[in-house]
Structure formats: C-alpha cells, structure tokens
mmCIF file of the C-alpha atoms, coordinates in Angstrom:
data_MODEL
# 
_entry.id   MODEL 
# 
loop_
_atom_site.group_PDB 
_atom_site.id 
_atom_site.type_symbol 
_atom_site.label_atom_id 
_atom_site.label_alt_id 
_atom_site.label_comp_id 
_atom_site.label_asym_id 
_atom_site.label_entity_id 
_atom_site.label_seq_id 
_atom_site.pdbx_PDB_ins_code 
_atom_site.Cartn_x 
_atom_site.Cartn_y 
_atom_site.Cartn_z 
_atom_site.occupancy 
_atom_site.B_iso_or_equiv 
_atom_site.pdbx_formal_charge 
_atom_site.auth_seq_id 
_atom_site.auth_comp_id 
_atom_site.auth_asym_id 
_atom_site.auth_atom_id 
_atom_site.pdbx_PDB_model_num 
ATOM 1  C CA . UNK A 1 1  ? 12.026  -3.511 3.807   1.00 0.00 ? 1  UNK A CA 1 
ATOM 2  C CA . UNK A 1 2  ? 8.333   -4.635 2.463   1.00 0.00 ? 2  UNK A CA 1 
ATOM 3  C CA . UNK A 1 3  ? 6.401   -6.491 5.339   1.00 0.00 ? 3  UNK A CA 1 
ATOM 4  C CA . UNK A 1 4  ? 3.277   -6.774 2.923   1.00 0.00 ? 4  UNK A CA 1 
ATOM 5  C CA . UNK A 1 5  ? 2.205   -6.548 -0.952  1.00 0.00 ? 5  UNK A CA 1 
ATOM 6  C CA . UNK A 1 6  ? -0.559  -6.116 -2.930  1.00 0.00 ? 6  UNK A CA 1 
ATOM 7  C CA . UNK A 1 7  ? -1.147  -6.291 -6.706  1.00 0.00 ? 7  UNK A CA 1 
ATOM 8  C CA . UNK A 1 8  ? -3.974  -3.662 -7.223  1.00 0.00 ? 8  UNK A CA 1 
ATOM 9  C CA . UNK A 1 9  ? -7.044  -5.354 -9.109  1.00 0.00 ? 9  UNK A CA 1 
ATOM 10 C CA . UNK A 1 10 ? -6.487  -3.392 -11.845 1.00 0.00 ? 10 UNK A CA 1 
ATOM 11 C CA . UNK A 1 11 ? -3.151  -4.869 -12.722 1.00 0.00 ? 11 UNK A CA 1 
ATOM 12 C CA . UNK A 1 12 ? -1.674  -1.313 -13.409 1.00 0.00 ? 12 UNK A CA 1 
ATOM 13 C CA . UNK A 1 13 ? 0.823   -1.457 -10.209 1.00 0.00 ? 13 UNK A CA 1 
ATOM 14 C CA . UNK A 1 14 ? 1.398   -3.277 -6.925  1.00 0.00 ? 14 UNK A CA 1 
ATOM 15 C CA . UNK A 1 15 ? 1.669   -1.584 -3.201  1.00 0.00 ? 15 UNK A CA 1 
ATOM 16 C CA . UNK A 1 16 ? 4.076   -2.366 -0.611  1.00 0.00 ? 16 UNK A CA 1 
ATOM 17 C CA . UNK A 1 17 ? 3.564   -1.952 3.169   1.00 0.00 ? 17 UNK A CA 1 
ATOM 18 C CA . UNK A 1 18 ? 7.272   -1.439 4.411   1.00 0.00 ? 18 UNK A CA 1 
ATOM 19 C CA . UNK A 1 19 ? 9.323   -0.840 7.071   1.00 0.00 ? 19 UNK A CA 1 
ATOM 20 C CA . UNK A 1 20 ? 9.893   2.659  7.574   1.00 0.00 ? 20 UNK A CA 1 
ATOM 21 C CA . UNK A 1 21 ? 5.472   3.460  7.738   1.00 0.00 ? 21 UNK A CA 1 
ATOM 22 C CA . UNK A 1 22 ? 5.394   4.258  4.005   1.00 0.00 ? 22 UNK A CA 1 
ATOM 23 C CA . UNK A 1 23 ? 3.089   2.191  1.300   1.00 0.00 ? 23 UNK A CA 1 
ATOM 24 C CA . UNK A 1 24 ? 4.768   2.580  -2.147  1.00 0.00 ? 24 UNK A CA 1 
ATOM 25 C CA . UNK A 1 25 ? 2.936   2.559  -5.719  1.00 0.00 ? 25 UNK A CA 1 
ATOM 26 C CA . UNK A 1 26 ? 5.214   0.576  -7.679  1.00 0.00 ? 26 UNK A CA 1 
ATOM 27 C CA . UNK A 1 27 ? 3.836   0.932  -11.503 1.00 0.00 ? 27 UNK A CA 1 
ATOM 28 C CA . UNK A 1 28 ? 3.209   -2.515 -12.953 1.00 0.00 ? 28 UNK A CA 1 
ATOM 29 C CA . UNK A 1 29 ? 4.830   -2.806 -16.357 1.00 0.00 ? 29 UNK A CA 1 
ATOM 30 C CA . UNK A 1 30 ? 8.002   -0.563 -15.781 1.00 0.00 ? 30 UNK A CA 1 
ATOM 31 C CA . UNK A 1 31 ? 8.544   -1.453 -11.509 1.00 0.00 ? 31 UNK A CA 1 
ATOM 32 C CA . UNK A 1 32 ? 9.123   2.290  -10.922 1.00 0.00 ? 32 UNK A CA 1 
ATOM 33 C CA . UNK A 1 33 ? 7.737   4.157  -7.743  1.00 0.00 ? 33 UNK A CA 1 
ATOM 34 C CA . UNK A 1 34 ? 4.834   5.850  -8.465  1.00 0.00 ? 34 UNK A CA 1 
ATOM 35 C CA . UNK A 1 35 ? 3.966   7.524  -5.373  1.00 0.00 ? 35 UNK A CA 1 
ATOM 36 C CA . UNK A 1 36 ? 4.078   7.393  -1.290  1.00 0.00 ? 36 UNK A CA 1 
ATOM 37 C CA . UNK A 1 37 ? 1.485   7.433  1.406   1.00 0.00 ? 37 UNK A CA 1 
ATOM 38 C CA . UNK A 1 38 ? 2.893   8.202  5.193   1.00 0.00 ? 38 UNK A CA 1 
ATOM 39 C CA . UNK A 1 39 ? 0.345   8.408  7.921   1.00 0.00 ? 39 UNK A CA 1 
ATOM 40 C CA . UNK A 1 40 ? 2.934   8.397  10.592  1.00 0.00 ? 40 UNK A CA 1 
ATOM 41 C CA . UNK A 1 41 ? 2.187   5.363  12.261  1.00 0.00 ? 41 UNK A CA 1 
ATOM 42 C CA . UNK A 1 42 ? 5.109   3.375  12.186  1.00 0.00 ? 42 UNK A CA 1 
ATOM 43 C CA . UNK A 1 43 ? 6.158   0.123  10.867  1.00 0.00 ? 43 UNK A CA 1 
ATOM 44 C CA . UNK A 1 44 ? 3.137   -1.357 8.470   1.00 0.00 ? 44 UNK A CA 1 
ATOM 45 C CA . UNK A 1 45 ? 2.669   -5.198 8.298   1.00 0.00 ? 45 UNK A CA 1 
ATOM 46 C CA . UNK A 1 46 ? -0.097  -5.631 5.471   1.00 0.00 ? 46 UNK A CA 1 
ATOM 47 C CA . UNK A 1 47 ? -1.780  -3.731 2.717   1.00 0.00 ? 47 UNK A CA 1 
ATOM 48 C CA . UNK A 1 48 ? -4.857  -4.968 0.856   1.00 0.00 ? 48 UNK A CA 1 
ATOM 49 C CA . UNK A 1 49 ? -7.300  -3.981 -1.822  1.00 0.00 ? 49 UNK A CA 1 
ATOM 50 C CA . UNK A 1 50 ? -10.632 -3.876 -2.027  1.00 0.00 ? 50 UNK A CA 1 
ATOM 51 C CA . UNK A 1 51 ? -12.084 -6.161 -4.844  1.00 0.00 ? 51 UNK A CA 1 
ATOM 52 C CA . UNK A 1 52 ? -13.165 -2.831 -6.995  1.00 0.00 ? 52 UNK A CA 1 
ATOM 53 C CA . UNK A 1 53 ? -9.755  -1.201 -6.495  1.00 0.00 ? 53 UNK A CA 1 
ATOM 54 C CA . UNK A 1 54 ? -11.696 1.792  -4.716  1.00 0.00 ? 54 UNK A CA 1 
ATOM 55 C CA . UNK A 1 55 ? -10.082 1.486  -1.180  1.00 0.00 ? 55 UNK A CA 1 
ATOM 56 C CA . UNK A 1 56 ? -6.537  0.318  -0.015  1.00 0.00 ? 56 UNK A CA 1 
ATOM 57 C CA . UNK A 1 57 ? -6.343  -0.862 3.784   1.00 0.00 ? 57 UNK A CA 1 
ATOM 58 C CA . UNK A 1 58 ? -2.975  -1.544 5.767   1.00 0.00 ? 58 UNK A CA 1 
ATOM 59 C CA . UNK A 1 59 ? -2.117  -2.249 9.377   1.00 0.00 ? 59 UNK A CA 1 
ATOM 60 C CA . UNK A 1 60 ? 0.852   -0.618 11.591  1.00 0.00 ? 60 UNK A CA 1 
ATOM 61 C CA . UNK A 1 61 ? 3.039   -2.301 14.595  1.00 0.00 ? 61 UNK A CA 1 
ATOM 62 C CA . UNK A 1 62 ? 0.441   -0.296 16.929  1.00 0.00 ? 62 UNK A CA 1 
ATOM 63 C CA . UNK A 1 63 ? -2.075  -1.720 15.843  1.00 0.00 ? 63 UNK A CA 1 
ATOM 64 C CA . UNK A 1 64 ? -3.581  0.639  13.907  1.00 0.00 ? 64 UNK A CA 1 
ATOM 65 C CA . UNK A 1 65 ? -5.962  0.013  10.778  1.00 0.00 ? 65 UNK A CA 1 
ATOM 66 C CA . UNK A 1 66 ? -5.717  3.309  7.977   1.00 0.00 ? 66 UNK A CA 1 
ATOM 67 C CA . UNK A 1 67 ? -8.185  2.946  5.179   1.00 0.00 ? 67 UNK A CA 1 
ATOM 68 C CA . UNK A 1 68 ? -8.061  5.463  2.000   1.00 0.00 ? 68 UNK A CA 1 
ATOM 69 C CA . UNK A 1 69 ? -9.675  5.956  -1.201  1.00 0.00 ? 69 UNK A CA 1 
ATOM 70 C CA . UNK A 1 70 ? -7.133  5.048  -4.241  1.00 0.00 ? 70 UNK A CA 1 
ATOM 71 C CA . UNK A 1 71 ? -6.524  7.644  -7.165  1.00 0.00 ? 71 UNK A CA 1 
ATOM 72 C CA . UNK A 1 72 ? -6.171  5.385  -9.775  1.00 0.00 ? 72 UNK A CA 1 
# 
C-alpha cells in the first residue's frame, strides 16, 4: 500500500513511500518499477523531493527521518 507520493522534479518518474518500508521508482511515461530503496525501518508515511531533484527525504512509523542522494 502507498502512504505517500512524490513526482520527482524532473518529471522522469514518481516515488512511493509504502507500506511494507520500501520507496519505489515508478518510471514516468511507461508506470513500471524502476528500482527499490529499503532502510529497514518499517512502515514509511511520506516521501519528498528536494526542489533540484538532488535529495529524496521520507519518514517511517518510528519516527525516523532517512535522507539520500537520488541517481537520476
């Protein structure tokens, strides 16, 4: 389940903060996972992007903030 989404500024694909502690990639133009990021925190509620498109940002259920660089 996605708790949280996020069109990257770019345009190029959208991220989704879900259920199971994962954000997904989710290309754009064909809606096909791209890739997966686990930090093993559990649940995550949000995920944002900063206005460049350098650096992603979500939140978990323990209130945990993880910040990471994006590979575009």
């Amino acid at each position: 389940h996605f708790h949280g989404i996020a069109w990257h500024p770019s345009g190029r694909f959208v991220a989704t903060a879900n259920g199971d502690g994962k954000i997904d990639y989710w290309d754009g133009e064909t809606g096909a996972r791209r890739e997966s990021l686990d930090w093993g925190l559990g649940k995550l509620y949000a995920v944002a992007f900063d206005a460049a498109g350098d650096r992603g940002a979500s939140c978990s259920v323990n209130g945990e903030v993880v910040v990471w660089d994006v590979d575009h």
